[in-house]
C-alpha positions as CSV (number, residue, x, y, z in Angstrom):
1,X,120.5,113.0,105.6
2,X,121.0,112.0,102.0
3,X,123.9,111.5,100.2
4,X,124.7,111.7,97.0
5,X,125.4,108.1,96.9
6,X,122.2,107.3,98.5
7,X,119.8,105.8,96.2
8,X,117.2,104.7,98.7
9,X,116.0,107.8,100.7
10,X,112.8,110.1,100.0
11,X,115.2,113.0,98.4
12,X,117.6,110.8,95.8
13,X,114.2,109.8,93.8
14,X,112.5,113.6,93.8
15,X,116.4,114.4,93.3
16,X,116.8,112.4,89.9
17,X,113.6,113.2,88.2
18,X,113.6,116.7,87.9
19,X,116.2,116.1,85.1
20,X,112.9,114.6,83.6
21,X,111.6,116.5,80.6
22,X,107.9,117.6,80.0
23,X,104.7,118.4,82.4
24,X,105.7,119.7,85.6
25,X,102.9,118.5,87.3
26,X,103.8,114.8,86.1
27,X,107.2,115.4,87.4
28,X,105.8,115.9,90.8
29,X,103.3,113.4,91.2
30,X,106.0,111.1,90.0
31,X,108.3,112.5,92.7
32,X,105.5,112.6,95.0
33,X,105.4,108.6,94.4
34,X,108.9,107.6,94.3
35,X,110.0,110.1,97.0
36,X,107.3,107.9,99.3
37,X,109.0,104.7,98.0
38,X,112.3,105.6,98.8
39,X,111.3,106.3,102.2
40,X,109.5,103.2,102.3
41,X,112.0,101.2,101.0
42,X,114.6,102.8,103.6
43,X,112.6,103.2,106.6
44,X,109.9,100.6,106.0
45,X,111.2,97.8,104.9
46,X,110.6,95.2,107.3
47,X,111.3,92.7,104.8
48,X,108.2,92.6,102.9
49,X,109.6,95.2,100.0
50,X,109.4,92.3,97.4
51,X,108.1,89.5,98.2
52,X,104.8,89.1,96.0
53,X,102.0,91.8,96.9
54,X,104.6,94.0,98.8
55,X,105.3,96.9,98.8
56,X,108.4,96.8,95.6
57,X,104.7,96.0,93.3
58,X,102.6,98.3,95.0
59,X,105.1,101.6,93.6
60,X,105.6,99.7,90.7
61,X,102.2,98.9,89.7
62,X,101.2,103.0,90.5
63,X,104.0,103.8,88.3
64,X,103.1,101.3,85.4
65,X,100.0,103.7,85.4
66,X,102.0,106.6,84.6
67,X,104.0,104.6,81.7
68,X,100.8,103.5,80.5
69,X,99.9,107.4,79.7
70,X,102.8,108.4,79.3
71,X,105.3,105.6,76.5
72,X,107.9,108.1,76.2
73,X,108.9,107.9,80.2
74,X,110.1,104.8,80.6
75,X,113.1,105.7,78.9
76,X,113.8,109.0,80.4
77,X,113.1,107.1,83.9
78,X,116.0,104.0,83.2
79,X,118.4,107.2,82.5
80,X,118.5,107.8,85.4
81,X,121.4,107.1,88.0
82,X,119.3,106.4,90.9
83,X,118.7,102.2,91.2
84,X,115.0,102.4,93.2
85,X,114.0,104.6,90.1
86,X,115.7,101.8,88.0
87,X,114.2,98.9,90.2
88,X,110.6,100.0,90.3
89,X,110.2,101.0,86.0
90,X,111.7,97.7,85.5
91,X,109.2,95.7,88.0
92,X,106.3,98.2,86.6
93,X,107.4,96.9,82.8
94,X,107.2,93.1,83.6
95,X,103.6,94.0,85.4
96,X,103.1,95.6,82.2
97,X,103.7,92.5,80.1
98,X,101.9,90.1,83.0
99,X,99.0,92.4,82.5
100,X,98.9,92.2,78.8
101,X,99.4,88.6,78.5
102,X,96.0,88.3,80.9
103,X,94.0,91.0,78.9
104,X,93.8,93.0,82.1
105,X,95.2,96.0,83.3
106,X,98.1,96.1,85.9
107,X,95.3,97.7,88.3
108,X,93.2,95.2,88.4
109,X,95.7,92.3,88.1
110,X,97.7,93.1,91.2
111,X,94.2,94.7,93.4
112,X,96.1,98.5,93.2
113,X,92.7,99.8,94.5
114,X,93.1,101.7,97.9
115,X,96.4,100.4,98.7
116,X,95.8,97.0,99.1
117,X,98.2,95.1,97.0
118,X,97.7,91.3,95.6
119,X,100.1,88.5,94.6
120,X,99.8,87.1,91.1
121,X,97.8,84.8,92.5
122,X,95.3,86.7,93.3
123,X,95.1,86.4,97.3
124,X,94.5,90.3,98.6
125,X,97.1,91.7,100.9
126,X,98.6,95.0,102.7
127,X,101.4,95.3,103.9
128,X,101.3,96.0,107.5
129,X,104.4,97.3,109.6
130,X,104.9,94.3,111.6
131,X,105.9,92.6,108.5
132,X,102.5,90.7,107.9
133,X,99.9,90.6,106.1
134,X,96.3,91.7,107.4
């Protein structure tokens, strides 16, 4: 069960954005996303959440593509009081900037494509539960 205090289950994301102004269907797709991350992030872990091509830049980059649309959220997102909201826009802004500095998009920089996730290096990844990569 979540807390109030609880800033890393599926709920306490979904929880914090619907103080988010605007489409209702962005709200929930955005909810949709971070509500998956918390749970990842909680449940998940197994302590590939952020090293390079994990899962921390997976949710980041998918919400980078939701800033990209949408300028205005970014700010509305870091008002919020839940940290893996926080944690992710930040992440999502520096792939934002790495992307930018490449002339690429975030998409195609870190492999977002069918949920395999890359390093800046370029080598492909998933995150697999045991912690690996495949």
């Amino acid at each position: 069960m979540t807390s109030e205090t609880d800033h890393w289950g599926d709920e306490a994301p979904k929880k914090a954005l619907a103080a988010i102004d605007g489409d209702p269907n962005l709200v929930e797709q955005l909810q949709s996303l971070l509500g998956e991350a918390g749970h990842v992030f909680k449940c998940h872990n197994e302590g590939i959440w952020s090293e390079p091509g994990g899962y921390k830049d997976y949710y980041a980059g998918r919400l980078a593509e939701f800033i990209t649309e949408r300028s205005d959220l970014t700010h509305q997102l870091l008002k919020t009081e839940n940290r893996l909201i926080k944690m992710l826009t930040y992440r999502a802004l520096e792939m934002q900037k790495d992307a930018t500095a490449k002339k690429a998009t975030v998409r195609d920089l870190y492999c977002l494509n069918d949920g395999v996730t890359a390093n800046p290096s370029g080598r492909s990844r998933r995150p697999s539960r045991s912690g690996t990569t495949k």
